[in-house]
ZAKOLKOL-861254 format. One line per 5 residues: number of its first residue (from 0); their letters; for each residue x, y, z of C-alpha. Coordinates in steps of 0.1 Angstrom, whole numbers, plus 5000, padded with zeros to 4 digits. Layout:
NUM) a) X Y Z  ... $
This chain:
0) xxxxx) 4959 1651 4198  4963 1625 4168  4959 1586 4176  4996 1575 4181  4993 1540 4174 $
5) xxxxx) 4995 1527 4138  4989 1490 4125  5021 1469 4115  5018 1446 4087  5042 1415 4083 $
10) xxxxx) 5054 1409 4050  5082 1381 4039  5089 1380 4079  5096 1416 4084  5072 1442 4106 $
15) xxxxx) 5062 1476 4084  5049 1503 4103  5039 1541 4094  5044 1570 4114  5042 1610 4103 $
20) xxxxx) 5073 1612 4124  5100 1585 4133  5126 1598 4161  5158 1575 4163  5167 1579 4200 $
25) xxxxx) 5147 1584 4237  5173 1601 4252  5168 1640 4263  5170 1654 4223  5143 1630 4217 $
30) xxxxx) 5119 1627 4239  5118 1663 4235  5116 1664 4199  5088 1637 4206  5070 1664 4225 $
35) xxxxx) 5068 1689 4202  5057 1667 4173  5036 1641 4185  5004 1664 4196  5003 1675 4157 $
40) xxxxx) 5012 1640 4137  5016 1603 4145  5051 1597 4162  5071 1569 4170  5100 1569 4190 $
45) xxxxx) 5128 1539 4185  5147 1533 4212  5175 1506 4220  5172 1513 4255  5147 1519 4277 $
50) xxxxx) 5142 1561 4278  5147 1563 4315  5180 1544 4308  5191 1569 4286  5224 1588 4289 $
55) xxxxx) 5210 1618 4296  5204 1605 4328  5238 1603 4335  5242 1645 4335  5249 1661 4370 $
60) xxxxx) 5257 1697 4366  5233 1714 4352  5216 1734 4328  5224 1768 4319  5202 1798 4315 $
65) xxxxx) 5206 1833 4318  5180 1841 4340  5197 1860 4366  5175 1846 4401  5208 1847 4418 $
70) xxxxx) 5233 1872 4404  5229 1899 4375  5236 1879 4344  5221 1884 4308  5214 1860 4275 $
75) xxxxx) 5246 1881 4257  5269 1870 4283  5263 1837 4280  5265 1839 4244  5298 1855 4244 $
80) xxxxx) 5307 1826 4267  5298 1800 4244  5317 1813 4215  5348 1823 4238  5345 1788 4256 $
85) xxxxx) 5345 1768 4220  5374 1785 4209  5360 1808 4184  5347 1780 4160  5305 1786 4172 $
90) xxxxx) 5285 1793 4146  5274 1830 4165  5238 1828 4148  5233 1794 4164  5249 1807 4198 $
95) xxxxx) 5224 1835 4202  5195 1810 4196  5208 1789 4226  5211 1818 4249  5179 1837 4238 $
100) xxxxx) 5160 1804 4241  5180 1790 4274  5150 1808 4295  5123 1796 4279  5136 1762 4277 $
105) xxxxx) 5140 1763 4319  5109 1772 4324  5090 1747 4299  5106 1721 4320  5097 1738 4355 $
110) xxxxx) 5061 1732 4336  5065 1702 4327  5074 1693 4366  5107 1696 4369  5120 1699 4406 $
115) xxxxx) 5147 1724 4403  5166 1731 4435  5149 1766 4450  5162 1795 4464  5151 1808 4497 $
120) xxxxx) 5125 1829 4478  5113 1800 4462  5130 1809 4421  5150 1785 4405  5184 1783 4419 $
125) xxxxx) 5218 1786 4401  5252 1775 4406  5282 1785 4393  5301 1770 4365  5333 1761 4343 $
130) xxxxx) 5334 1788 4320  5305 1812 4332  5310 1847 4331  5292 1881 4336  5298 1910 4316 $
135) xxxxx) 5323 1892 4293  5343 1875 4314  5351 1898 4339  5340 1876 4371  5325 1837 4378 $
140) xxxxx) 5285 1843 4376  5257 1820 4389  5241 1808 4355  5234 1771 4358  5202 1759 4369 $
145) xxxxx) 5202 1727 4390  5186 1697 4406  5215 1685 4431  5238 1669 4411  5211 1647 4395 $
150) xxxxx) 5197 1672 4368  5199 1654 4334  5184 1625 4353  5155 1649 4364  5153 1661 4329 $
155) xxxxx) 5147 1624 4313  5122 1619 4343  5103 1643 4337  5104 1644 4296  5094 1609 4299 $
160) xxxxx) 5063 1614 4321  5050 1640 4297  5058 1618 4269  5035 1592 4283  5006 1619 4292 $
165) xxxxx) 5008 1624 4255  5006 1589 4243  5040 1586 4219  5047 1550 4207  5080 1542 4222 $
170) xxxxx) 5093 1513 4206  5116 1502 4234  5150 1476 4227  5151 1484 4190  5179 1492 4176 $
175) xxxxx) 5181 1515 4147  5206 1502 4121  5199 1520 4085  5180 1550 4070  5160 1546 4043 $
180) xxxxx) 5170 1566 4015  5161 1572 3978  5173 1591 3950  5145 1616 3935  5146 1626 3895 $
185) xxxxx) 5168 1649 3905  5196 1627 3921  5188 1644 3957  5186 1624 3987  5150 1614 4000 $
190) xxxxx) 5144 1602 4032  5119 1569 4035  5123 1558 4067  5141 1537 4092  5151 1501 4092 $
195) xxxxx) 5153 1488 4131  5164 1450 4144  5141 1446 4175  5159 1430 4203  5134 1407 4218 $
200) xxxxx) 5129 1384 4190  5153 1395 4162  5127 1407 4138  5138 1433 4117  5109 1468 4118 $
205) xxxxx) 5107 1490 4084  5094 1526 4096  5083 1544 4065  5079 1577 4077  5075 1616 4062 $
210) xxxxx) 5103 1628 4085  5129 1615 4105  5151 1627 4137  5186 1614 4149  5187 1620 4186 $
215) xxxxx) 5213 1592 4191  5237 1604 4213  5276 1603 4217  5305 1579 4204  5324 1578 4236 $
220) xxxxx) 5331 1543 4235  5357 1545 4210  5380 1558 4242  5386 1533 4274  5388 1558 4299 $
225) xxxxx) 5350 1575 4296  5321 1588 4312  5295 1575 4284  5277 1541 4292  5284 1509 4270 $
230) xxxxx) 5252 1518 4248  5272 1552 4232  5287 1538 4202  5275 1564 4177  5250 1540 4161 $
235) xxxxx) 5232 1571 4145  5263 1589 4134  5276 1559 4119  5242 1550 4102  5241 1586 4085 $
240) xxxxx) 5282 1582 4070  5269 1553 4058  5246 1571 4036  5270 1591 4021  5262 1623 4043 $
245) xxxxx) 5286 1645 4056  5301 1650 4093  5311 1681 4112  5344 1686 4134  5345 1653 4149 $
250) xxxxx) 5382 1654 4157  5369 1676 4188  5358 1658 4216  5360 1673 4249  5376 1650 4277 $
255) xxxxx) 5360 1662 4311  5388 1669 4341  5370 1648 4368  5367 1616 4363  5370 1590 4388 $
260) xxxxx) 5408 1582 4386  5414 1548 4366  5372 1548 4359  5364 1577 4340  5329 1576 4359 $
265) xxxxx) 5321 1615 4359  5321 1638 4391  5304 1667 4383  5318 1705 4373  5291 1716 4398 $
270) xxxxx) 5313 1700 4424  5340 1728 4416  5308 1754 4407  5301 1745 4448  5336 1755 4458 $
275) xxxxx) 5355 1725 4453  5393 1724 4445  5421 1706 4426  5454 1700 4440  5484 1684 4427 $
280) xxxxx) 5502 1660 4456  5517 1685 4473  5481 1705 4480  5485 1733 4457  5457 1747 4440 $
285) xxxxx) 5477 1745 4410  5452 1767 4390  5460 1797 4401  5485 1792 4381  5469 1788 4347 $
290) xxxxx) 5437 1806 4351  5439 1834 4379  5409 1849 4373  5383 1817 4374  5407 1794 4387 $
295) xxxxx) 5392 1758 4384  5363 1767 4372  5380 1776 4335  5370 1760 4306  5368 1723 4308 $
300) xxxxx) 5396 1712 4279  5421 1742 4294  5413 1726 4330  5419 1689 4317  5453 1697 4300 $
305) xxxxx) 5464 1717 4329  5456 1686 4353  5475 1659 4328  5509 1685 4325  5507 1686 4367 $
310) xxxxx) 5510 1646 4367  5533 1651 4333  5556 1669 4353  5561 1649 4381  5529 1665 4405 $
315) xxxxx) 5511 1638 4400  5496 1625 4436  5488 1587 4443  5516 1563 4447  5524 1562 4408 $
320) xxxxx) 5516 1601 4408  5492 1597 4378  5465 1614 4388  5455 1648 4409  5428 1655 4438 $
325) xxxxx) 5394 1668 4436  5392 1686 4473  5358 1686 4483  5363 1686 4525  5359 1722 4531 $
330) xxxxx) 5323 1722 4516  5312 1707 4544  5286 1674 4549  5260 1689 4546  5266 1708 4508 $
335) xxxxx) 5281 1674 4499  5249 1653 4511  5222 1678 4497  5237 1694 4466  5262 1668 4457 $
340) xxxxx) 5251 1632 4470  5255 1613 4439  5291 1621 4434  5301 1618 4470  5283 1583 4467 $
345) xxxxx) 5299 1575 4438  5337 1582 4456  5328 1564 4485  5312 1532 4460  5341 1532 4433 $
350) xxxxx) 5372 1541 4455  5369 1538 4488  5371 1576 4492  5346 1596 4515  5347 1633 4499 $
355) xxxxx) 5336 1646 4535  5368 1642 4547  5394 1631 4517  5404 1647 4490  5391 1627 4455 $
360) xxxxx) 5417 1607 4429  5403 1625 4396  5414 1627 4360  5403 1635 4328  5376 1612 4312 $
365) xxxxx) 5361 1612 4276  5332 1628 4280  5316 1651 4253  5311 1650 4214  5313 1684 4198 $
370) xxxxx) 5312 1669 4165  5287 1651 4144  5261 1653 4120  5262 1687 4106  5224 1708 4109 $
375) xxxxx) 5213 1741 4102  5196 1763 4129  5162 1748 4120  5176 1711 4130  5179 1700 4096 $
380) xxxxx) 5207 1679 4084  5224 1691 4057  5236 1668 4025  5267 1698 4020  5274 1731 4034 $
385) xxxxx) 5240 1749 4025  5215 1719 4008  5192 1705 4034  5187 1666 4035  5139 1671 4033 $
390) xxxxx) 5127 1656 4062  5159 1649 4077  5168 1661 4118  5191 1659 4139  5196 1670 4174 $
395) xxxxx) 5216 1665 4205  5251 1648 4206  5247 1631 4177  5242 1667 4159  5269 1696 4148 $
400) xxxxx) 5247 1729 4146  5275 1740 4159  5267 1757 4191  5302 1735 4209  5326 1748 4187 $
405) xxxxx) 5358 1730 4196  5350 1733 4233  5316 1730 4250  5304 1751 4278  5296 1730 4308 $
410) xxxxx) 5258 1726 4313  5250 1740 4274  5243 1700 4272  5217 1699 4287  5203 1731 4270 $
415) xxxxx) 5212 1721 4235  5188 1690 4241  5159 1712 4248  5164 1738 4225  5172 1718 4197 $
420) xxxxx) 5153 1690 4203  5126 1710 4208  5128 1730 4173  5139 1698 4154  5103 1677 4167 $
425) xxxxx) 5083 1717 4156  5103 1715 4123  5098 1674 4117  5059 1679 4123  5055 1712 4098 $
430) xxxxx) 5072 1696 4075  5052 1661 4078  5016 1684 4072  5029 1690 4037  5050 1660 4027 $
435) xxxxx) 5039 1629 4010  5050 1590 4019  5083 1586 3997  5076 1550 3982  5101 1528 4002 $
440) xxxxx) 5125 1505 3975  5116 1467 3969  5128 1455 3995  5141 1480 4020  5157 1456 4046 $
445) xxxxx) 5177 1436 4025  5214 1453 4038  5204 1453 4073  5198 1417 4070  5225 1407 4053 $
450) xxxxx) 5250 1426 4080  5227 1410 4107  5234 1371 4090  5269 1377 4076  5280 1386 4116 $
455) xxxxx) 5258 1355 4128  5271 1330 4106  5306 1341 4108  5333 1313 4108  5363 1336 4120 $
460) xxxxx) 5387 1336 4147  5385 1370 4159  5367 1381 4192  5351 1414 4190  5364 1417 4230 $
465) xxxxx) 5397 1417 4220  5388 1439 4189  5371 1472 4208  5394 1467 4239  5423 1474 4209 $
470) xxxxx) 5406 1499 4196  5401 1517 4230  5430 1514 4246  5452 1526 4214  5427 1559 4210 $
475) xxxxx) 5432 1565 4244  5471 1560 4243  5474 1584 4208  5445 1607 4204  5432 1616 4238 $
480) xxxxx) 5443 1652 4257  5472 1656 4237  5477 1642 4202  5505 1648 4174  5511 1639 4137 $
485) xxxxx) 5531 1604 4152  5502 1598 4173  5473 1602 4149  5492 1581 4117  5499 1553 4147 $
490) xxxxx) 5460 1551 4155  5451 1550 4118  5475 1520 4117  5459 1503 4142  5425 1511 4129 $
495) xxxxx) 5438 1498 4093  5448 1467 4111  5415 1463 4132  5393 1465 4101  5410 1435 4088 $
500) xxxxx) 5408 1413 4119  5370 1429 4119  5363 1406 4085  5377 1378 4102  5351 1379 4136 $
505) xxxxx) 5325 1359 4146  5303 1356 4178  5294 1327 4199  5257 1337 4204  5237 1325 4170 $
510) xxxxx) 5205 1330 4181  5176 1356 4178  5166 1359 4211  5182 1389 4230  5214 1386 4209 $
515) xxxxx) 5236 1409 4227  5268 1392 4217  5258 1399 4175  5248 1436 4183  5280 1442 4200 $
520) xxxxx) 5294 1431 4165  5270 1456 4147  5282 1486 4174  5320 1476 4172  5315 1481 4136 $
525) xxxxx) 5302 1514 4139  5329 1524 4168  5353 1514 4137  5342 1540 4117  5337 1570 4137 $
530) xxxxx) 5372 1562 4158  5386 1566 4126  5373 1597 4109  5381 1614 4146  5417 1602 4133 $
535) xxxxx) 5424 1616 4103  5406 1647 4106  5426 1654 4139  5462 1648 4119  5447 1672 4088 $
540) xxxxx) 5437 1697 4118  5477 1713 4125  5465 1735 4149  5451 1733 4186  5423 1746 4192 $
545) xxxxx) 5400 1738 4224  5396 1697 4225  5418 1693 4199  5449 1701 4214  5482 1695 4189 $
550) xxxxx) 5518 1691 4207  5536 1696 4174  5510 1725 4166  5509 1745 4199  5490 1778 4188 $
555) xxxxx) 5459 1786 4176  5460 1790 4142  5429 1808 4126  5441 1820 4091  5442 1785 4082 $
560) xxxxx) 5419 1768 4108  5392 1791 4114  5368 1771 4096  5348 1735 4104  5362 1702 4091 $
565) xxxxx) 5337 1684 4071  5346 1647 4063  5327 1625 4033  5326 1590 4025  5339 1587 3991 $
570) xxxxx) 5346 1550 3993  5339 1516 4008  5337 1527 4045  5358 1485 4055  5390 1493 4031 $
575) xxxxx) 5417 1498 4052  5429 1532 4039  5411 1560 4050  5425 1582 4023  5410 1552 3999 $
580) xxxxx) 5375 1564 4011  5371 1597 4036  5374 1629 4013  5379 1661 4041  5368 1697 4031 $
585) xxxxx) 5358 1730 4048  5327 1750 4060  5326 1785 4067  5325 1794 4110  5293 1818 4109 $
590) xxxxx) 5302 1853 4126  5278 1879 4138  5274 1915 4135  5260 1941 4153  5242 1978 4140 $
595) xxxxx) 5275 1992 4131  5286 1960 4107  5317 1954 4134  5318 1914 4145  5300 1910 4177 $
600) xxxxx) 5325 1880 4194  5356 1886 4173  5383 1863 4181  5404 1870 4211  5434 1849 4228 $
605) xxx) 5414 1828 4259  5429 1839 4288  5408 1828 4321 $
């Protein structure tokens, strides 16, 4: 194993440091990725957490595999599940990797110590799940591999330990704030490094490195009602727009059906995979109506829009009947104490509510990126639809490979960290054994400082509170479940009229010293962005289509839509107009054949 540890040099009062391989982000992408790459080059992981504080932690469900311990189930089934369960916008060639790899990927982590709940026999259990089928749909089947309902926390756990038995540099409470990019003779992008604003003493780090991985996580933050902790405010998918890279389908974000009621804190699908039922106030198990095959456990955006037209229609249980009921009481104490203590915990801590014997106050919470920065199947990020950003990756949330589609399979999270993250740290480290230091610019920090002063010495009037709570509660009013031309132009207003109070902020905190208040600035910046380019590709997408679900474009429309929405910057990303500076175009959906040239997952209406 290579020595880890490189020495930093201080020069005009900013730290440069040198690393083979720079990953931007400890969650489970990247402490994965950080596996695979730092036995074979010098790695540094930037974090603005702590990793065990990650939000992979926050994951309860599960982590799917094909590896039939429980109930006859095969990689091919759970690829036509993927595909069926994004609504037919997978890239197929990307779909088969996760399912093909989903079984090793299980058992690296049993390996690597994970503590998967057994079976009597002593294999790796499985539960059921939203959206899990055997022999292509036919019948529910037991795919998701599980500790309790604590599993992504497991997962960070345990990456971490092995992380540490393998000596990578974490460089914990920085935050990444710009990619270091330079133009070859050529005009192509280069990548440099990273530029990072460490929170302790407000120094600012340049990390020249050969290769570079985003493993940044979500954007959930620019909805009020959401599962994601304060920290996901797609930092690393702002930072790459910025560049002047593309992004992939970020109108679709999946909003999970239970969260807590008036919290969004998540209670997880394994809850339902466990035998758990919604009701609507009068105790129906109104999805039998819907889906009468898998019932509750369909798909997560058909479950969440059939929950909101139930309270749309006047089903709606509570005393403002705005919400339904997540019926847990029939599974029993024990079930709910061993397999699901977190969630019954978090009932009886947030509402008052003991699942044992009461039914749950649920509804649906923001919960899932499918979008992002687009990648091939190698992890690479891609400058267009086929040219390849050198010694650029990107895994994870932050990342559009696209194995979500418009819709993604409940615990394929989980999966897409390991599988991904684990081929974007093999493919960062190759390609760091052949590369050469690109010569950083003059003076690579100078933008990051000047954002980080101009928001410190601000003289405006503007609290960024007031700012992001706009912001959050008008996305969640116009461009959550349901959305519509009227909707989407009101939100761009809004945004239009935030970016203008935005120049006018300033924050109370002026110091260097653990400067929360100024990086909550920085993140409402980013949050900004991304809420708008979720925006205005949603109104130029007039069609629904799993996440995305249009109520003046009801059907599915895949002449026209069948294809990924890629959004540039063209512009300055602050002018109000988005038309002034975010240029959409298209990308091919990649389809798979089999022997006899016929597609293998053609598209067929989703009927659960």
């Amino acid at each position: 194993m290579t020595s880890q540890t490189t020495e930093s040099v201080v020069r005009d009062g900013v730290h440069y440091h040198q690393y083979d391989v720079v990953i931007v982000g400890a969650g489970g992408a990247g402490m994965r990725a950080a596996i695979e790459a730092g036995p074979g080059a010098r790695t540094a992981v930037i974090t603005k957490l702590y990793p065990t504080r990650s939000h992979t932690g926050a994951a309860q469900g599960g982590m799917a595999a094909a590896l039939a311990n429980v109930e006859e189930d095969s990689w091919e089934w759970h690829t036509f599940d993927t595909v069926k369960g994004g609504d037919y916008l997978v890239d197929q060639d990307a779909a088969e990797i996760l399912a093909k790899e989903a079984i090793e990927a299980v058992i690296d982590l049993e390996n690597m110590g994970l503590p998967f709940n057994r079976t009597p026999d002593g294999k790796i259990d499985q539960r059921r799940f939203g959206g899990h089928t055997a022999e292509h749909g036919k019948a529910p089947v037991r795919r998701a591999c599980y500790a309790a309902d604590r599993t992504g926390h497991m997962i960070l756990q345990t990456l971490y330990q092995n992380c540490v038995k393998l000596g990578i540099n974490f460089f914990n409470e920085f935050y990444a704030l710009d990619l270091i990019t330079v133009k070859d003779a050529a005009g192509k992008t280069q990548v440099a490094g990273v530029v990072a604003y460490e929170l302790a003493t407000g120094d600012l780090h340049v990390f020249h490195s050969k290769a570079v991985v985003f493993a940044t996580g979500g954007f959930g933050k620019i909805f009020k009602t959401t599962s994601n902790a304060h920290t996901l405010t797609g930092d690393g998918v702002g930072i790459v727009w910025r560049k002047g890279l593309p992004l992939e389908d970020v109108e679709f974000f999946q909003f999970h059906p239970t969260g807590l009621a008036g919290l969004g804190i998540l209670l997880t699908e394994g809850a339902r995979g466990e035998g758990a039922i919604l009701r609507n106030a009068s105790g129906e198990r109104f999805m039998e109506r819907y889906a009468p095959t898998i019932k509750d456990l369909a798909p997560r955006d058909i479950v969440a829009r059939c929950m909101v037209q139930e309270v749309r229609e006047g089903r709606g249980a509570g005393p403002n009947k705005d919400y339904v009921l997540l019926d847990c009481t029939h599974l029993g104490a024990e079930v709910l104490e061993t397999k699901l203590p977190d969630i019954t915990e978090f009932a009886r801590t947030y509402l008052g509510v003991d699942p044992v014997v009461e039914p749950v106050p649920v509804m649906p919470t923001a919960h899932y990126a499918m979008g992002g920065i687009p990648t091939n199947n190698d992890a690479e990020v891609l400058a267009d639809n086929e040219t390849v950003v050198p010694g650029l990756y990107a895994a994870g949330e932050c990342a559009c490979v696209s194995v979500h589609g418009a819709n993604r399979l409940g615990t394929n999270s989980l999966l897409d960290i390991n599988v991904f993250g684990k081929r974007a740290g093999r493919n960062a480290v190759e390609y760091a054994k052949s590369a050469d230091f690109v010569p950083l610019p003059e003076d690579p920090a100078a933008g990051v400082r000047e954002m980080i002063e101009g928001i410190r010495n601000a003289r405006g009037t503007e609290r960024i509170a007031d700012i992001r709570k706009k912001l959050q509660d008008e996305m969640d009013a116009n461009a959550q479940v349901f959305r519509t031309e009227e909707t989407l132009t009101d939100v761009l207003g809004t945004i239009a009229e935030l970016r203008e109070r935005f120049k006018n902020i300033y924050v109370d905190d002026k110091g260097k010293r653990y400067n929360t208040d100024l990086l909550e600035a920085v993140e409402l910046g980013f949050l900004l962005d991304i809420a708008e380019i979720v925006a205005y590709a949603a109104r130029n997408r007039r069609e629904s289509r799993g996440g995305h679900m249009r109520e003046d474009y009801l059907e599915r429309d895949d002449e026209k839509y069948m294809k990924h929405t890629m959004a540039y910057l063209t512009g300055d990303p602050h002018s109000s107009n988005p038309e002034d500076h975010i240029k959409l175009d298209w990308k091919p959906v990649v389809f798979t054949k089999d022997d006899k040239g016929e597609l293998k997952y053609p598209p067929l209406e989703r009927k659960y």
